[in-house]
C-alpha positions as CSV (number, residue, x, y, z in Angstrom):
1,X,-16.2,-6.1,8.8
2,X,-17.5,-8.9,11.6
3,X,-14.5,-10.8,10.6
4,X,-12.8,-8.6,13.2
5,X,-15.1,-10.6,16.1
6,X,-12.8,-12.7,17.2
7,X,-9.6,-11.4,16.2
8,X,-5.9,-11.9,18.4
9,X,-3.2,-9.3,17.7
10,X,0.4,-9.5,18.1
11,X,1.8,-7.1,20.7
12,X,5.0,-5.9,18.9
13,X,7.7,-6.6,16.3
14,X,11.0,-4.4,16.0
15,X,12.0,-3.5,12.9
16,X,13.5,-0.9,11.0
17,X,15.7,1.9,11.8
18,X,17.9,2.4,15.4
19,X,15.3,5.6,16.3
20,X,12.6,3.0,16.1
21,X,14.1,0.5,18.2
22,X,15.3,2.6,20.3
23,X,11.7,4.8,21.6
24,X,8.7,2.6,20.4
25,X,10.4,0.0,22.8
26,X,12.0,0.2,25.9
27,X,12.5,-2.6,28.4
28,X,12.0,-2.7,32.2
29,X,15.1,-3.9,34.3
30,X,14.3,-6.1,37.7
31,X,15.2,-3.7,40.1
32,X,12.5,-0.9,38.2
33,X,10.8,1.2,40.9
34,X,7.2,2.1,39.8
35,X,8.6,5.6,39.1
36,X,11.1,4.5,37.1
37,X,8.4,2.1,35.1
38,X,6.6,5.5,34.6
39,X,9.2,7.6,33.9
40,X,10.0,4.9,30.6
41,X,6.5,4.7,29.8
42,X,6.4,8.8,29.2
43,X,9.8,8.5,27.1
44,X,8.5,5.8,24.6
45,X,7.7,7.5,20.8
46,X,5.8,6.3,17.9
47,X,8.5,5.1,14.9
48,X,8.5,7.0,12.3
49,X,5.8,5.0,10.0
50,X,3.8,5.1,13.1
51,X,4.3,8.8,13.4
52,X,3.1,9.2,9.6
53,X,0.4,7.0,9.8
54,X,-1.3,8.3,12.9
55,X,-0.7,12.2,11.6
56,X,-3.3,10.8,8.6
57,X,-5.9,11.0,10.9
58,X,-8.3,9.3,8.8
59,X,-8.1,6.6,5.7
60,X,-10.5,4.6,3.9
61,X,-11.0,1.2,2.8
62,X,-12.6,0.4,-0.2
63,X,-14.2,-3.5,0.2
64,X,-15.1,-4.4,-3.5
65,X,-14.7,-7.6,-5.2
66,X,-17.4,-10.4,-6.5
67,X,-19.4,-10.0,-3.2
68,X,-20.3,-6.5,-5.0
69,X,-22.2,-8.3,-7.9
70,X,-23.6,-11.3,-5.8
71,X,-24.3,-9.2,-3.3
72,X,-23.1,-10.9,0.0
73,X,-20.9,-9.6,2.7
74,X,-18.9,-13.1,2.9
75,X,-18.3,-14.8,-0.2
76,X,-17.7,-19.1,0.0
77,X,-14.9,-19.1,-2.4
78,X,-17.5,-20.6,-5.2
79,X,-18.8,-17.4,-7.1
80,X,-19.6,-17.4,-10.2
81,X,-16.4,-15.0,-11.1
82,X,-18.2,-14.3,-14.6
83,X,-20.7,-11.7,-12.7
84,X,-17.9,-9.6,-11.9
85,X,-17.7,-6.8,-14.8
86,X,-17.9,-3.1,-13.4
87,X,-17.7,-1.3,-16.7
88,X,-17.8,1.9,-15.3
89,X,-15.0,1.1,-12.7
90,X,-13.0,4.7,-12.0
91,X,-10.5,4.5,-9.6
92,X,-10.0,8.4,-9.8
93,X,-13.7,8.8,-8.9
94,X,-12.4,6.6,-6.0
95,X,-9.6,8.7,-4.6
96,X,-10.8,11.5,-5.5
97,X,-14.0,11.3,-3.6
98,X,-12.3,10.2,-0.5
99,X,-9.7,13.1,-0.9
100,X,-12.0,15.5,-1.0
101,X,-13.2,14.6,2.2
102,X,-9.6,14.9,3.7
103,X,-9.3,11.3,3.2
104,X,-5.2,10.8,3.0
105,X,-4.7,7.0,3.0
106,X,-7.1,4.2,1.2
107,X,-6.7,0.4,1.4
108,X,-8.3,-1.7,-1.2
109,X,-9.5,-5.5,-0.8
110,X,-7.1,-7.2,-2.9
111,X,-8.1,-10.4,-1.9
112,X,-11.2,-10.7,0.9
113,X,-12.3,-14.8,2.1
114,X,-13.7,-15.7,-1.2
115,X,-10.0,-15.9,-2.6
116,X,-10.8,-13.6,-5.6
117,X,-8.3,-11.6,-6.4
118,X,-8.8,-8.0,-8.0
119,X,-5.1,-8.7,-9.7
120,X,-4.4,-10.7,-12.2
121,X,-2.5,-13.5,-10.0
122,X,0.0,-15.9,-11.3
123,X,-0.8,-18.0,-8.5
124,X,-4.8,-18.8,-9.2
125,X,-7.0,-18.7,-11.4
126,X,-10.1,-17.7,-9.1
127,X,-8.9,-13.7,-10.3
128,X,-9.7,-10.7,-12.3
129,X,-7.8,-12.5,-15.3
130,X,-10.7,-15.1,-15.6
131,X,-13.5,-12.3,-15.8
132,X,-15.3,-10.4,-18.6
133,X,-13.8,-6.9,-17.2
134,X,-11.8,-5.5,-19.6
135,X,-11.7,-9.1,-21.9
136,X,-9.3,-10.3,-18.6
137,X,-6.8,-7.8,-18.7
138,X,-7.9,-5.6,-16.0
139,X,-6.0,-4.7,-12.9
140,X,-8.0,-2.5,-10.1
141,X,-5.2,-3.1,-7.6
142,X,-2.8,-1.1,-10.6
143,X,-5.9,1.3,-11.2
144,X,-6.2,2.6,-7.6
145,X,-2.0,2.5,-7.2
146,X,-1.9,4.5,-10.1
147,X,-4.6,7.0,-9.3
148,X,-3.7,7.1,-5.5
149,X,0.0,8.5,-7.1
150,X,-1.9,11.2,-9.4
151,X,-3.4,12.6,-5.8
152,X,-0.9,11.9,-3.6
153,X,-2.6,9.5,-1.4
154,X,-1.4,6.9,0.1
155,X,-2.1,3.4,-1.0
156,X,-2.4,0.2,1.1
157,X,-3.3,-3.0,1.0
158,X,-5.8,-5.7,2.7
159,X,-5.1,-9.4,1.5
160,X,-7.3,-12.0,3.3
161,X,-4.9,-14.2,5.4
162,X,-8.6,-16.5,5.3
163,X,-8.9,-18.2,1.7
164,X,-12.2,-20.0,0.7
165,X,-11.6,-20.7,-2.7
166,X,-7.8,-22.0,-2.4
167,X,-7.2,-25.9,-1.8
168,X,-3.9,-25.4,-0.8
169,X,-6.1,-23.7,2.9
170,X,-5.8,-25.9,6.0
171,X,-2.1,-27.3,4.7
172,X,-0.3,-24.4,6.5
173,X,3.0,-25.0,4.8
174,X,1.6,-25.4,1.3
175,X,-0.2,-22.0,1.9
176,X,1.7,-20.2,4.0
177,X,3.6,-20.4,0.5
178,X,1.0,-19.3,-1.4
179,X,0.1,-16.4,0.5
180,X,3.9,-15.0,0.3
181,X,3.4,-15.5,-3.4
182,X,0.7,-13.2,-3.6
183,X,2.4,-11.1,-0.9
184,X,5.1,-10.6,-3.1
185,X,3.1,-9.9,-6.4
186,X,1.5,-7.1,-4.4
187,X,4.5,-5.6,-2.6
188,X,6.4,-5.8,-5.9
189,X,4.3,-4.5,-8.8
190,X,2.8,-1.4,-7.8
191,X,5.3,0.9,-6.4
192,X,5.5,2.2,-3.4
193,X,3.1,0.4,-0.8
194,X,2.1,2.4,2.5
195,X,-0.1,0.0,4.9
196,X,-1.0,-3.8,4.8
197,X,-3.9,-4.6,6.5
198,X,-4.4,-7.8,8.0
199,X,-7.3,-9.5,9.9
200,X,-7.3,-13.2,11.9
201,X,-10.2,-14.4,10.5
202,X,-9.4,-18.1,9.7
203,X,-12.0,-21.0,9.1
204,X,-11.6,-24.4,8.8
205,X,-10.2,-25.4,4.9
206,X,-11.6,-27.8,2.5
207,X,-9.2,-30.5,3.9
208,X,-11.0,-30.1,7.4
209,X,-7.8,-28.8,9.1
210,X,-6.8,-25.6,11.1
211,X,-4.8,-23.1,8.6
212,X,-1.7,-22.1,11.1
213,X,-0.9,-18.7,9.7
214,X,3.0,-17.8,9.3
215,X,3.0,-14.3,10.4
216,X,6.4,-13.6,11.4
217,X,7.5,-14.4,7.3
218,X,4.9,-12.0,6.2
219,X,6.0,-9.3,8.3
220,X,9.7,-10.1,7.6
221,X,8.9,-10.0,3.7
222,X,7.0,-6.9,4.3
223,X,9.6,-5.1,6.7
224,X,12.0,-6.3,3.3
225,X,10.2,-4.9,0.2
226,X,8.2,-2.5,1.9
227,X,9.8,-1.0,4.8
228,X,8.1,2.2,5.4
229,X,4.6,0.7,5.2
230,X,2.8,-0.1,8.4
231,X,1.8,-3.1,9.5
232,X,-2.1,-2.9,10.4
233,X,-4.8,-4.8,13.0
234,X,-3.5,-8.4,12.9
235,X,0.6,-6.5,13.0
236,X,3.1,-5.2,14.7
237,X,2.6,-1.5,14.2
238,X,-1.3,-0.9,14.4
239,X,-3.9,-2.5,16.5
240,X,-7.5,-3.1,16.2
241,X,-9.4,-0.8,19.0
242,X,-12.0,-3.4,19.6
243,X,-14.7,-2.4,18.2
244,X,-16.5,-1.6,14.8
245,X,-18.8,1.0,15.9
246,X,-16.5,4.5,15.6
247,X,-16.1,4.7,19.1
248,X,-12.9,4.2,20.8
249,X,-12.0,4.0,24.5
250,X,-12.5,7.2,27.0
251,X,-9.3,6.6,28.4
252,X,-6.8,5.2,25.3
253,X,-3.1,4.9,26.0
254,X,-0.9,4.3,23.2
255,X,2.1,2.5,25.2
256,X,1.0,-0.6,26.3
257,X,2.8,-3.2,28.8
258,X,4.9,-6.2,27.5
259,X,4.7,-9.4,29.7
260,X,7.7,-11.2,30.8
261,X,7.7,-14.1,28.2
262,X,7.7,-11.1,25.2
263,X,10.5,-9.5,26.9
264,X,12.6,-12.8,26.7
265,X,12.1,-13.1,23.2
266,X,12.9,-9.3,22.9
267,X,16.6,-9.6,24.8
268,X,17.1,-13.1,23.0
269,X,16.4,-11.2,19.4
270,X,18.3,-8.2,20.5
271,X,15.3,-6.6,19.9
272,X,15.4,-7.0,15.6
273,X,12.6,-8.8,13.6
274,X,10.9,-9.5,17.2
275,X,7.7,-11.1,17.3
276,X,5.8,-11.9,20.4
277,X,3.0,-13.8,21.3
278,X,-0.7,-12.6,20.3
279,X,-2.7,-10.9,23.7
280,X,-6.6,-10.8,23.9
281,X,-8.8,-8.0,25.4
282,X,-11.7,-6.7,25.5
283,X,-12.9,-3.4,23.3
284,X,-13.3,-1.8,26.8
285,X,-10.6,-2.7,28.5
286,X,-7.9,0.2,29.7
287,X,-5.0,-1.0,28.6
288,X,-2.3,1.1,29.6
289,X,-3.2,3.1,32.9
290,X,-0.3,2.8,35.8
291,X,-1.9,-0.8,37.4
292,X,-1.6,-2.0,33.9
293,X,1.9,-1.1,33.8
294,X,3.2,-2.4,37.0
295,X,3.7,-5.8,36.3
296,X,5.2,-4.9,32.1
297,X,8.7,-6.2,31.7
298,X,8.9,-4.0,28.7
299,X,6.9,-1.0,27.3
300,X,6.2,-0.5,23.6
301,X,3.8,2.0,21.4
302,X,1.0,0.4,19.9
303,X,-1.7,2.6,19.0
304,X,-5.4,2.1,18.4
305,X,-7.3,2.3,14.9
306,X,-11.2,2.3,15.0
307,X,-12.9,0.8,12.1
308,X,-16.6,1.7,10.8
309,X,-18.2,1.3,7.6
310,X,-20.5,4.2,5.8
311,X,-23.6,1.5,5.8
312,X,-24.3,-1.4,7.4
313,X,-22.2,-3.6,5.6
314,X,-18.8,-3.6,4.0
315,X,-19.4,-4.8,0.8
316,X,-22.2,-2.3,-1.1
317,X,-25.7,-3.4,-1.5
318,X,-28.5,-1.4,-3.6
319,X,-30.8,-2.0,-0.4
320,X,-28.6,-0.1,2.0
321,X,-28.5,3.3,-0.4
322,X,-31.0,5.2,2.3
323,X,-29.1,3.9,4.9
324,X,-25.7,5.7,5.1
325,X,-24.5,7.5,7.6
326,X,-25.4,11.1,7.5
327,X,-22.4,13.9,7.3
328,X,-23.4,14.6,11.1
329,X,-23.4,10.9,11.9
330,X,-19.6,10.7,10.6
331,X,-18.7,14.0,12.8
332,X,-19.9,12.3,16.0
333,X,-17.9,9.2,14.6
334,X,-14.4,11.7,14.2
335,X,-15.0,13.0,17.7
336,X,-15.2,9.4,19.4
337,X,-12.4,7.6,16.7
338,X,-9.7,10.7,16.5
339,X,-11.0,12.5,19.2
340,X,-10.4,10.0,21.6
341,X,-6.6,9.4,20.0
342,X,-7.3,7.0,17.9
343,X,-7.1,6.7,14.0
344,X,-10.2,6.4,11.8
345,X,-10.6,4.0,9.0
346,X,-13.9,4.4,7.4
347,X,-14.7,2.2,5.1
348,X,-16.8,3.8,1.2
349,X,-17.8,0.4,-0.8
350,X,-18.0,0.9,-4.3
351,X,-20.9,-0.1,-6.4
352,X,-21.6,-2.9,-9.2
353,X,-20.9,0.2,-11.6
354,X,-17.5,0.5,-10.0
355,X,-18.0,3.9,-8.6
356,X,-19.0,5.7,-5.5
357,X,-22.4,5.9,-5.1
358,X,-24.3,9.2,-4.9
359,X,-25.1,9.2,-1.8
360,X,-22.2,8.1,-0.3
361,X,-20.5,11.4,-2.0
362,X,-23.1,13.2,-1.2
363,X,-22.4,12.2,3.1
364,X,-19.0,12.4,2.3
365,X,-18.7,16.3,1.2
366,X,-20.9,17.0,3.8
367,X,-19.1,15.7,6.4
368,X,-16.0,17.5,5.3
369,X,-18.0,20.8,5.0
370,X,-19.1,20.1,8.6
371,X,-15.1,19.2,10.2
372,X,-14.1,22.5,8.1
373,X,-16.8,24.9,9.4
374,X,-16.7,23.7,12.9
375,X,-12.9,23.9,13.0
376,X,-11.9,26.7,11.1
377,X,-11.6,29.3,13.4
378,X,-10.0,28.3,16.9
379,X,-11.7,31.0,19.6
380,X,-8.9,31.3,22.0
381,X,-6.3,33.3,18.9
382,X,-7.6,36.4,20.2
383,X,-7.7,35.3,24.1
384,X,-3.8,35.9,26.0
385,X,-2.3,33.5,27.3
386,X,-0.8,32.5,31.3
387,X,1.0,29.9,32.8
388,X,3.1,30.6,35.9
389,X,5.4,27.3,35.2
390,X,4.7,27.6,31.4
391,X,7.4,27.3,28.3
392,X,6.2,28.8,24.7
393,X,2.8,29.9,26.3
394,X,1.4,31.5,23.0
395,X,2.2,28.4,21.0
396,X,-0.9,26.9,22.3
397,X,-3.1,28.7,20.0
398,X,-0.5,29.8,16.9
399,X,0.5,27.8,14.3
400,X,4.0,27.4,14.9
401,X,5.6,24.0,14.5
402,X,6.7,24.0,18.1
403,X,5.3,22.5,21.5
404,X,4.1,24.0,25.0
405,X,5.6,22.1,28.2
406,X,6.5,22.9,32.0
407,X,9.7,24.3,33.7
408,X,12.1,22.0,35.8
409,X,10.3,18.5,36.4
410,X,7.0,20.3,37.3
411,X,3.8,17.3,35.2
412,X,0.8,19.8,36.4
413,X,0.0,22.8,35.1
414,X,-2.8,25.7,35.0
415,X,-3.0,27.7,31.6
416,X,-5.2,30.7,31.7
417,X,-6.7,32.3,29.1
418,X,-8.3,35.4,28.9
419,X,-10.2,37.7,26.3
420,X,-11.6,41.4,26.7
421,X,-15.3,40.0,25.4
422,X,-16.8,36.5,26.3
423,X,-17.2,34.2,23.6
424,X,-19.3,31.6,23.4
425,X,-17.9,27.6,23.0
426,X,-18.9,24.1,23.3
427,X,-15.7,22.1,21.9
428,X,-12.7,21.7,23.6
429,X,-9.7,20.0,21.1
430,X,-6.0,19.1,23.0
431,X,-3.4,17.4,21.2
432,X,0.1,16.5,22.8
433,X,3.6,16.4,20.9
434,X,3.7,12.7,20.6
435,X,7.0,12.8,19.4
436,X,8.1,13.7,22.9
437,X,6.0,10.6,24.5
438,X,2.3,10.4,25.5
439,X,2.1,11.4,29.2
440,X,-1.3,13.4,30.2
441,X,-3.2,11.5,32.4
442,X,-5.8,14.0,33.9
443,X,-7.2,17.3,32.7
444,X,-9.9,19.8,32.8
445,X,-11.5,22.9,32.1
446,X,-13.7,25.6,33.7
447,X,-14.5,28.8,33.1
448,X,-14.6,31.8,35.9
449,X,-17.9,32.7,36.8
450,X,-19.4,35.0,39.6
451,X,-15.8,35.1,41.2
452,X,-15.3,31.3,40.9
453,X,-13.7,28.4,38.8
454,X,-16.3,26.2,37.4
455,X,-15.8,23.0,35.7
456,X,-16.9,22.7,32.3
457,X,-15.3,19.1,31.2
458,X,-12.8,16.5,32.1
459,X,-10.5,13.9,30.7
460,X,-7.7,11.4,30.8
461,X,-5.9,10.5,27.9
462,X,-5.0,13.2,24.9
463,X,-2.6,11.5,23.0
464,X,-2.4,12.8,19.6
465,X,-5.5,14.2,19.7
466,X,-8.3,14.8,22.3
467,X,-11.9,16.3,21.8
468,X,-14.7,17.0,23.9
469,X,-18.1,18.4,23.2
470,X,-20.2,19.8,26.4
471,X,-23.3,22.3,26.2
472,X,-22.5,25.6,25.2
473,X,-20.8,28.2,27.7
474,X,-20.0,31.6,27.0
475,X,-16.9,32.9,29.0
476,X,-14.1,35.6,28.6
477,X,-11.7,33.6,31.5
478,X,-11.1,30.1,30.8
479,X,-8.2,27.8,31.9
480,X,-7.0,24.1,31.2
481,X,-6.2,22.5,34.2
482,X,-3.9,19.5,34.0
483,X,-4.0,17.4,36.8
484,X,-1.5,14.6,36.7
485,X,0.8,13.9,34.2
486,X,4.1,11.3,33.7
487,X,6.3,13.9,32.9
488,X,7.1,17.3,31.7
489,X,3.0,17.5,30.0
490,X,3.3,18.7,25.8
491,X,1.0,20.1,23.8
492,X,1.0,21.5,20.7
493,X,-2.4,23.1,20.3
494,X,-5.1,24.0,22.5
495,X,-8.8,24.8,20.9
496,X,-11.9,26.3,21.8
497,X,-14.9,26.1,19.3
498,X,-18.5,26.7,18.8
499,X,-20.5,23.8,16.9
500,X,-24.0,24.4,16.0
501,X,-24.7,21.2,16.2
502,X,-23.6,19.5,19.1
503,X,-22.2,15.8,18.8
């Protein structure tokens, strides 16, 4: 998706329920010591369609549309639309692919630059109405809805704020209007609607002028008909990591700093249908560490979604069929998207048959077999468990629906733990209770050997999930040493396992 190149992102809008406003935002008062500013920053929560949509862990996009049949990545708007007849189209083979590779969430291209539109749109003509597929009374955006509802995953939304083919582009009113009519068709026809996914990507139109995107209506009329759904990349909710290569930042904090312009229009607003001015940075920049915080007038929780595609492009093309990314390939991609607290979206580009190709299944269930094998059986169950200043000390490795934290005001910690024979490991997975805040900062683990503690690995961030591969130790005494934290640390699981195949 090199669209995503030069993208800007909005830094927050508050919407929605009281709970959301009042923990995915807080504001910082003049007179904020830097303890206090810390203190804040481990007390702000995701809202709750944040919450959901970063428990997914991983969804997929599926780019299809008439770059499929002409075989481009970027359309010009002037396709021949005629090519576009996928008569073996099968959404089910779609969702049900992805599902099977513990795929929750898809998003499908509804409309990408070109300005074809896989819905039959009252507003243009340059759509799936005007096309040989199905004698013009096909409807993929209703085909994947429908079968996304049969397998109960959830179904977004991408529709490309960039238009090539509309003449209404470059007169920002005119097509401001004409994207919230398309919007609106989109967030009205096919039920319940879970993500929209937006990019910046804007060229110059056909009238040689700068298209000035109305964001803050779209996310108003989205916030209206689709309140639940998350609002991705260029939106409120859900921000671009940076990059399009799988791997997100070493150190990724999902509460980021709010300058002091934002914060005005946040207390002016009362902090309802607030949007703030966009921020640039850099894939590896660290975003929210304590320096980046010192100066924030406000606080919000804005976490990271890394994007990659299966091939080398988005769109498929017959040429790239021995070029997808092997099922090991896409585990080293989990470990550095979700393993590094991030979300994965992974995008699976049907072919000019309208189905997944075989060897994009074929990756697919292997990767899957690969996640399940390797984490199926977490070492440390059998290994007891110590922490002098420790609440709920066996929750770390059970399956209980609770979380592990500190006495008093303690935010360090040493958990031991301890088995009768030594096992042998080489993956270490941490993830916090994010409901409670994100707040680890520093952490590592070592094993005892020959009457001392040696360090295996170290980190900063968890987050909602944290893991780390290392060469292969065998140990019967390990402990997770957490070094500095903003508060009272959480977790609610602690992992040890053995990969045969090291990432």
């Amino acid at each position: 998706m090199p669209f995503l190149n030069k993208l800007i992102f909005p830094l927050l809008l508050l919407a929605g329920s009281a709970r959301a406003q009042n923990n995915s935002f807080t504001s910082i008062s003049p007179g904020d010591t830097e303890a206090d500013i810390i203190y804040k920053a481990a007390h702000v929560t995701p809202s709750p369609r944040q919450l959901r949509w970063q428990q997914l862990e991983l969804t997929a996009f599926f780019h299809f549309g008439v770059n499929t049949f002409t075989n481009k990545e970027w359309g010009d708007g002037k396709e021949d639309i005629s090519k576009f007849n996928p008569i073996e189209l099968d959404a089910e083979q779609w969702v049900k692919t992805v599902n099977s590779a513990g795929i929750k969430q898809v998003i499908i291209t509804a409309k990408h630059h070109d300005g074809f539109c896989l819905w039959p749109s009252r507003f243009t003509e340059h759509s799936i109405k005007n096309t040989p597929y199905k004698n013009g009374k096909g409807d993929i955006v209703k085909e994947v809805a429908n079968a996304c509802k049969k397998y109960g995953v959830g179904f977004g939304i991408y529709l490309s704020p960039w238009d090539r083919n509309s003449a209404y582009y470059g007169d920002s009113v005119k097509y401001n209007t004409y994207f919230e009519n398309q919007l609106t068709e989109l967030l009205s026809n096919y039920g319940k609607v879970d993500e929209v996914w937006f990019d910046g990507a804007n060229g110059e139109g056909p009238n040689g002028k700068k298209q000035v995107y109305d964001f803050n209506s779209w996310y108003k009329l989205i916030r209206k008909l689709q309140p639940q759904a998350v609002i991705a990349i260029q939106g409120p909710d859900v921000r671009w990591v940076g990059t399009e290569t799988g791997k997100g930042r070493l150190t990724e904090w999902s509460v980021l700093p709010v300058d002091e312009q934002q914060q005005k229009k946040i207390a002016d607003a009362s902090q309802k249908d607030v949007m703030v001015n966009p921020v640039v940075y850099k894939a590896g920049e660290d975003l929210g560490s304590r320096d980046r915080l010192k100066g924030a007038k406000g606080l919000v929780w804005y976490p990271a979604e890394t994007d990659v595609s299966i091939r080398p492009g988005w769109f498929y093309h017959p040429a790239e069929d021995a070029k997808v990314k092997s099922g090991q390939e896409l585990l080293n991609i989990y470990f550095t998207s979700v393993g590094r607290n991030s979300l994965l979206l992974l995008n699976i580009p049907p072919d000019t048959r309208g189905l997944i190709s075989d060897s994009d299944v074929k990756a697919l269930n292997n990767w899957a077999q690969l996640r399940e094998s390797l984490f199926k059986n977490n070492l440390l169950k059998e290994f007891t468990v110590r922490c002098a200043n420790g609440i709920n000390n066996q929750m770390l490795v059970s399956d209980q629906r609770s979380f592990w934290t500190t006495k008093g005001k303690d935010s360090t910690a040493v958990i031991e733990f301890e088995s009768p024979a030594p096992v042998s490991f080489n993956v270490l997975q941490l993830q916090e209770d994010i409901t409670k805040g994100q707040r680890i900062e520093k952490f590592s683990l070592q094993y005892f050997q020959d009457g001392k503690w040696v360090e295996i690995t170290s980190g900063t961030t968890v987050g909602y999930k944290r893991l780390l591969s290392f060469k292969p130790v065998t140990a019967g005494k390990v402990r997770l040493v957490i070094e500095s934290s903003r508060f009272n640390p959480t977790l609610t699981n602690v992992g040890l396992f053995k990969n045969d195949i090291t990432p």
